[in-house]
N, C-alpha and C positions, 0 to 999 in steps of 0.2 A: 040797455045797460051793458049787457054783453059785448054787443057792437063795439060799445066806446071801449071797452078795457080792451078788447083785441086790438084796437086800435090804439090803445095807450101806450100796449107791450110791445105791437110792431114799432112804432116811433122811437123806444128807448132803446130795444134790441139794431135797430139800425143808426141810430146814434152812436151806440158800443161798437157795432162792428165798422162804422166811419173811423171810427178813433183808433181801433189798434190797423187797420190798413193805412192812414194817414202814419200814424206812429212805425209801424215798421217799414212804410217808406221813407219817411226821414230818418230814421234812425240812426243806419252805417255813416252815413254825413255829416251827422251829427255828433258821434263819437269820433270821426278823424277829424273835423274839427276841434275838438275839447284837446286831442291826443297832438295836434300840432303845435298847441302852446305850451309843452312839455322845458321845463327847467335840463330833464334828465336827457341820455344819452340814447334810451333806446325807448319804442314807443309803447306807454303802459297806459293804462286807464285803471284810476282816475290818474291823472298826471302827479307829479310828486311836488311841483312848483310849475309860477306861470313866469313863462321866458317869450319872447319874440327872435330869439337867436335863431332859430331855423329858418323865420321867414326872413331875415338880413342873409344866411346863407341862400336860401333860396334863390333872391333878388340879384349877387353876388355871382351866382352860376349864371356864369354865358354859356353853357349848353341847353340848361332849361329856359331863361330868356329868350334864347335865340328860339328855341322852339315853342314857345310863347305867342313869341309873333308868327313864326310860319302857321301857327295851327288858327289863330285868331285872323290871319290874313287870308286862308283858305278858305275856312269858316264864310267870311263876310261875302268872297265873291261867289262862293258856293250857294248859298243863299241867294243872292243877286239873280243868277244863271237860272239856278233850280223854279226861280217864283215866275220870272217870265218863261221859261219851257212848260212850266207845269200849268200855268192861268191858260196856255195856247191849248196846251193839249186837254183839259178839264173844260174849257169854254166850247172844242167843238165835241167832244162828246156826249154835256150837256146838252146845247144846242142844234146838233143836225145829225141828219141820218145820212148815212154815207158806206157804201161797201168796204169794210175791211174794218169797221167802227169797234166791235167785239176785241179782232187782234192788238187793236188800237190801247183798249182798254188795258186787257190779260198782259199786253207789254208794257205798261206802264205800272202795272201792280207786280212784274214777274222780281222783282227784287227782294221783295218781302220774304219769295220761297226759296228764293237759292239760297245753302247756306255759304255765309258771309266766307270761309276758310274758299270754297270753291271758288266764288267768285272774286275774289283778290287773286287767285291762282290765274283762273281765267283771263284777266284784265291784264295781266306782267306777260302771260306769253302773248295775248295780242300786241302790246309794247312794245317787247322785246323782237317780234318778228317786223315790228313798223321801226325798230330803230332809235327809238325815241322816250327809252326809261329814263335817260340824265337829263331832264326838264322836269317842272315840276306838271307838266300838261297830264301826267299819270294818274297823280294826285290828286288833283281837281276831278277829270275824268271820273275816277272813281269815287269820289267822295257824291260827284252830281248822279250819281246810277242810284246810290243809296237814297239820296235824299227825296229823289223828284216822288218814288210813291207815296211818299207823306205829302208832300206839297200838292201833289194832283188829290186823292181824297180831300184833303183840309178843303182846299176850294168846289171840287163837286159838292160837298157838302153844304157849303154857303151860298151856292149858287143855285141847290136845288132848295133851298128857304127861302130864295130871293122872289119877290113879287115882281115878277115883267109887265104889270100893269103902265109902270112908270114909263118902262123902255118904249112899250107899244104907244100909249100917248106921244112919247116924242119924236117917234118914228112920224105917228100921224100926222106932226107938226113942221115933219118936213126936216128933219134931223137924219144924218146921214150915218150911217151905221159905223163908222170909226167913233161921229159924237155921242153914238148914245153911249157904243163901251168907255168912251174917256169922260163922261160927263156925268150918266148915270150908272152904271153898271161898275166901275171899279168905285166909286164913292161909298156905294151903297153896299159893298163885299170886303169895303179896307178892313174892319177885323179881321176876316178870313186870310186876307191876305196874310194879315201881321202876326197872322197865329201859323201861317204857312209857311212864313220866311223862319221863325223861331224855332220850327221843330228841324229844318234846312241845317240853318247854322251849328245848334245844339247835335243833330246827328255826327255832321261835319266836325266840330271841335271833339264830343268825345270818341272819334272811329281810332280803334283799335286793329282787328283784324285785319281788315282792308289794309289801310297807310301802310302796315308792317313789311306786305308786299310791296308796295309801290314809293316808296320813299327811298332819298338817294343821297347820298353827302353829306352835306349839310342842312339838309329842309328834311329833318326830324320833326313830325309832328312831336306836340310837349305830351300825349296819349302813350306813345313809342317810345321818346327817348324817358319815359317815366317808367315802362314794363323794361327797358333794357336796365334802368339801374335800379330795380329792384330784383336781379336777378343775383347782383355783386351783393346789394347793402341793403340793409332795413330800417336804416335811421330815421328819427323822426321826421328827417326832412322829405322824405315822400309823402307824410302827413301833409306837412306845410305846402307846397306844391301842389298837393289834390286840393284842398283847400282853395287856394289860389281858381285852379279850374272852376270849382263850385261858384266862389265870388265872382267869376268873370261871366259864368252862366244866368246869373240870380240878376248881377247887371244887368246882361241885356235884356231881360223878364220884365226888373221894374223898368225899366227908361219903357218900353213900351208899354206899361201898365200906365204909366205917368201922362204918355203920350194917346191913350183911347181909355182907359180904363179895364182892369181883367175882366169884369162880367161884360163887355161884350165883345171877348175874343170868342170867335164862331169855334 
């Protein structure tokens, strides 16, 4: 009888503590949210009336369109780059033993420890000495440094719950080791993938410190030219705007939810 009640208390005490961590992570998004459909001029909570005038300004602003698309077009190939660099370098050091495998690893997760100000530093004077800051190769560059250590984890992780029973049967069968990764092994890992390419993109669209560095003319990411004009104005249209970024995140969540379902992103 005791049993069960300790048992009762843990299940509703972590229920409680599920709820206000979910809740204070949705939270600030969910109030600039509320705070973008403001009638009024500056952003209050609750709002004083419900308007859409920010988001027609928003839409309206070719500098934040414009970097709309550069940041969603970064974003995409970012993702693209990061999934196949990171499935290579996650598959052999899953898979084989080889001298140098350790550095292998430690270089691929070294992103995580630098912080983000130094390594935006770093990446502009390598640039800047190769000549090649006014392209947007800077930008890419540095957005795939950040992303690949989520993309390399996400998949060792799927890969180390993968059952290679399958692969070794079709090996058996006389299946040539390009068919087993394209036939069995990326099939049987595509959540992983899909959850790999997501945290890619999403780093990529919301990178702040980094792009601040390496961004040049006109290919402002919408992250950037978003911290540059809250620096001038506070109107609600920064609201509308982040907004925006949230909606365009949450998209690409559901379309892949739609497309494998969330419980089995690895």
């Amino acid at each position: 009888m005791h049993n069960d009640f300790t048992d009762y208390v843990m299940k509703v005490a972590g229920a409680v503590i599920r709820a206000l961590v979910y809740t204070m992570l949705a939270l600030p998004a969910v109030l600039v949210i509320i705070s973008s459909f403001t009638s009024g001029e500056t952003m209050n909570f609750p709002p004083p009336g419900f308007s859409l005038r920010w988001y027609h300004r928003a839409f309206e602003s070719e500098p934040f369109m414009t970097a709309l698309w550069t940041s969603t077009y970064v974003a995409v190939i970012v993702a693209f780059l990061a999934l196949a660099i990171g499935f290579a370098a996650a598959f052999a050091i899953n898979r084989f033993s080889f001298p140098g495998k350790g550095l292998l690893q430690a270089l691929a997760f070294s992103p995580l420890i630098i912080p983000a100000v130094v390594l935006g530093i770093g990446l502009l004077y390598l640039f800047s000495w190769m000549r090649i800051t006014q392209t947007m190769l800077p930008l890419l560059v540095g957005h795939l440094v950040l992303a690949i250590p989520y993309v390399v984890r996400t998949i060792l992780a799927s890969l180390s719950l993968h059952n290679r029973v399958l692969e070794e049967a079709a090996m058996n069968l006389r299946a040539t080791p390009l068919q087993v990764v394209r036939r069995i092994t990326l099939p049987l890992i595509l959540p992983g993938l899909l959850s790999a390419a997501i945290f890619a993109f999403v780093t990529s669209f919301g990178n702040v410190t980094v792009s601040v560095f390496l961004t040049y003319g006109g290919n402002v990411t919408l992250p950037v030219q978003l911290f540059t004009y809250v620096d001038n104005s506070y109107d609600p249209l920064v609201a509308s705007v982040s907004s925006i970024m949230i909606f365009v995140t949450l998209a690409v969540i559901l379309t892949i939810e739609r497309l494998i379902g969330a419980e089995r992103l690895a």
